[in-house]
C-alpha positions in Angstrom: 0.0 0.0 0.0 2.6 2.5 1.0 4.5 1.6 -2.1 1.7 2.1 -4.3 1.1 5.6 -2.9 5.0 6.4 -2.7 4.7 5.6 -6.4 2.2 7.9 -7.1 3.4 10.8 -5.3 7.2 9.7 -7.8 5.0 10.0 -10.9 2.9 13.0 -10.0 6.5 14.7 -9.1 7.8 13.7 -12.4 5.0 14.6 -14.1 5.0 18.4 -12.5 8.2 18.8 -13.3 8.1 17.6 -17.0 5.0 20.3 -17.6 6.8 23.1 -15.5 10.1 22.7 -17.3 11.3 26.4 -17.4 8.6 28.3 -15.5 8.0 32.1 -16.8 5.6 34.1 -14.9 3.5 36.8 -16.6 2.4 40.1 -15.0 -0.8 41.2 -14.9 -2.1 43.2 -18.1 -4.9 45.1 -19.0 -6.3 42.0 -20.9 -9.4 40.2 -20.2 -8.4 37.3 -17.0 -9.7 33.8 -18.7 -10.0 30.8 -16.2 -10.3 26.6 -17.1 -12.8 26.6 -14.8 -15.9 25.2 -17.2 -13.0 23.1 -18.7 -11.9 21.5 -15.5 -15.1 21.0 -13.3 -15.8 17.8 -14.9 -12.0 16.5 -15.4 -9.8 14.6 -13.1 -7.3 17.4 -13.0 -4.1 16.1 -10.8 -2.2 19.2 -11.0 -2.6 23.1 -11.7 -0.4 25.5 -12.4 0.4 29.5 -13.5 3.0 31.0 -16.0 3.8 27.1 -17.7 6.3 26.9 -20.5 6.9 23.8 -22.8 9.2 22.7 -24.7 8.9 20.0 -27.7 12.7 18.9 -29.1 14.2 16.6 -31.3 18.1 15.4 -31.8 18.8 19.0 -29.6 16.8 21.0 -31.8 13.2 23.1 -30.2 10.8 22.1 -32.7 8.3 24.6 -30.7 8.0 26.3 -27.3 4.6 26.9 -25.7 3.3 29.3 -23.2 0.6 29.5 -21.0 -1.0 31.8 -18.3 -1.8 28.9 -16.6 -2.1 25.1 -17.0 -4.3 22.0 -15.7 -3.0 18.4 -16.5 -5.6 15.5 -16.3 -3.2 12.2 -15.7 -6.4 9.9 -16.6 -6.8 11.8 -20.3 -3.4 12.8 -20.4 -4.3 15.8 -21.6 -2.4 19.6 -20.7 -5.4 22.0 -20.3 -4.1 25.4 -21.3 -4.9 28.9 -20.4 -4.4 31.8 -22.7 -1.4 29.6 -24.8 1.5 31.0 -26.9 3.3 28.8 -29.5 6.2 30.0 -31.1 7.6 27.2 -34.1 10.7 27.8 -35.7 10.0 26.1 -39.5 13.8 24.7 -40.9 16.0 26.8 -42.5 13.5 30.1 -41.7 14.6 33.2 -39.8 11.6 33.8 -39.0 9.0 31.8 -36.5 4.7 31.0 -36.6 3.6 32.8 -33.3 0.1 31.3 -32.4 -1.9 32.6 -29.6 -5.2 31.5 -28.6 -7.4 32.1 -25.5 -8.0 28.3 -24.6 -5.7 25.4 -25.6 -4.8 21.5 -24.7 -1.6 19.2 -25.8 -2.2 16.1 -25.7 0.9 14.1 -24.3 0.6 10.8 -25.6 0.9 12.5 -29.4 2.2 16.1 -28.7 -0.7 17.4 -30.7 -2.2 21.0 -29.7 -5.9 22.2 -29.9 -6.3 25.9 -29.8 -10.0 27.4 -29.9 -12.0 30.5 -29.2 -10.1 32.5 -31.0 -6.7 31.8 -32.6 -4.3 34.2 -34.0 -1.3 32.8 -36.2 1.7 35.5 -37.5 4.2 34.1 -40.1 6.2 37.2 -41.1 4.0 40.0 -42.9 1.4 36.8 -43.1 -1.6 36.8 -40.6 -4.4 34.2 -40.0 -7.4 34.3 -37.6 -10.2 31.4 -37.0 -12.1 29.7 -34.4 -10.0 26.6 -33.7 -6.7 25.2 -35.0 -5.4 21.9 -34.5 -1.4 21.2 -34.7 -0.9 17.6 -35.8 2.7 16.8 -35.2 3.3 14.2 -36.9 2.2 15.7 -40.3 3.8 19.1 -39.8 0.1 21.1 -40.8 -2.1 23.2 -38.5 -5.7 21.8 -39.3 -8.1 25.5 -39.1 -11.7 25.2 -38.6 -14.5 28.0 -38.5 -14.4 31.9 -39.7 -10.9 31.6 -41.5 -9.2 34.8 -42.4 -5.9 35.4 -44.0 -4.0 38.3 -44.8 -0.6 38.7 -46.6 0.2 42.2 -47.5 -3.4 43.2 -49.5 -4.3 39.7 -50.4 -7.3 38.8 -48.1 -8.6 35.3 -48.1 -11.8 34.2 -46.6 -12.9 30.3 -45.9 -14.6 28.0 -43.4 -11.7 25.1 -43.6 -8.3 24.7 -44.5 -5.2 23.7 -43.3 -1.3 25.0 -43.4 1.6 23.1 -44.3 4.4 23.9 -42.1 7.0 22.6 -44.3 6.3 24.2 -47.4 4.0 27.2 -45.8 1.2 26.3 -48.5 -2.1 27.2 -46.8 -5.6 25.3 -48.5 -9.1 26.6 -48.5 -11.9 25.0 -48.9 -15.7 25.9 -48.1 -16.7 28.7 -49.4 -13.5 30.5 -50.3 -13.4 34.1 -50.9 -9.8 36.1 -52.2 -9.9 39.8 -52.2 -7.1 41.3 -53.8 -6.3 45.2 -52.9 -4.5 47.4 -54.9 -3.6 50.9 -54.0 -6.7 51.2 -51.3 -9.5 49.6 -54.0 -10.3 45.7 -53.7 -11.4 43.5 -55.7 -13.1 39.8 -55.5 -12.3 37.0 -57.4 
């Protein structure tokens, strides 16, 4: 018995100290304060924390960092329930990295995917996209978008319902209702 609960206190350890990693605490803004609290109430959360940062590597390489105001994990789902997250992915061979924020987010450990909803922002240079929920499928390399998608590179507007980005070769696909409005010295024009 004592072993059994000596064991759990070793993995719940381990497992606070794999989803601190390097702690960064944010100061309060101006911004509206989001909680987990709908997303929790019915979850077996084991352990909650404030200013969280990830890290996801490969052969000594960050393949992305995330950061959250504050974080839930749920041991039973394995699942990281995220409070106003930040992920910042450097693509290879690119100066310059995809910033996604989002107001609610989850990883889920056993596949390092991320779920971002209510909301999510995505820069990429002068490129910007905004929709309702992105999914980051790790394996693949491609953010999966879902609901109200906006793009806009530099007077080239798109508008869609679905799509998805490919992280390797930055080729983004619409689908559902796709709209392209192309401006040119303040006038616009649909196609």
């Amino acid at each position: 018995m004592q072993s059994k609960i000596a064991l759990k206190v070793f993995l719940g350890g381990g497992i606070l100290l794999l989803l601190l990693g390097v702690s960064v605490f944010f100061g309060e803004s101006g911004q509206e304060q989001r909680t987990l609290d709908h997303l929790a109430e019915n979850a077996d959360v084991d352990v909650s924390m404030s200013g969280v940062e990830m890290r996801l590597g490969q052969e000594g390489r960050t393949l992305w960092t995330l950061r959250a105001r504050s974080a839930s994990y749920d041991q039973g789902q394995q699942m990281v329930l995220l409070n106003a997250p930040s992920i910042i992915k450097n693509l290879d061979g690119r100066d310059i990295p995809i910033i996604v924020n989002a107001p609610l987010g989850e990883v889920d450990q056993a596949t390092n995917d991320i779920r971002l909803w209510s909301g999510v922002h995505m820069e990429y240079g002068p490129t910007y996209l905004n929709s309702r929920e992105a999914i980051f499928i790790q394996v693949d390399e491609t953010i999966f978008l879902h609901g109200d998608i906006f793009l806009d590179r530099q007077g080239l507007q798109l508008r869609s319902e679905r799509g998805d980005v490919d992280l390797h070769t930055w080729v983004v696909n619409a689908e559902g209702g796709v709209e392209v409005i192309i401006a040119n010295d303040g006038t616009a024009q649909g196609l």
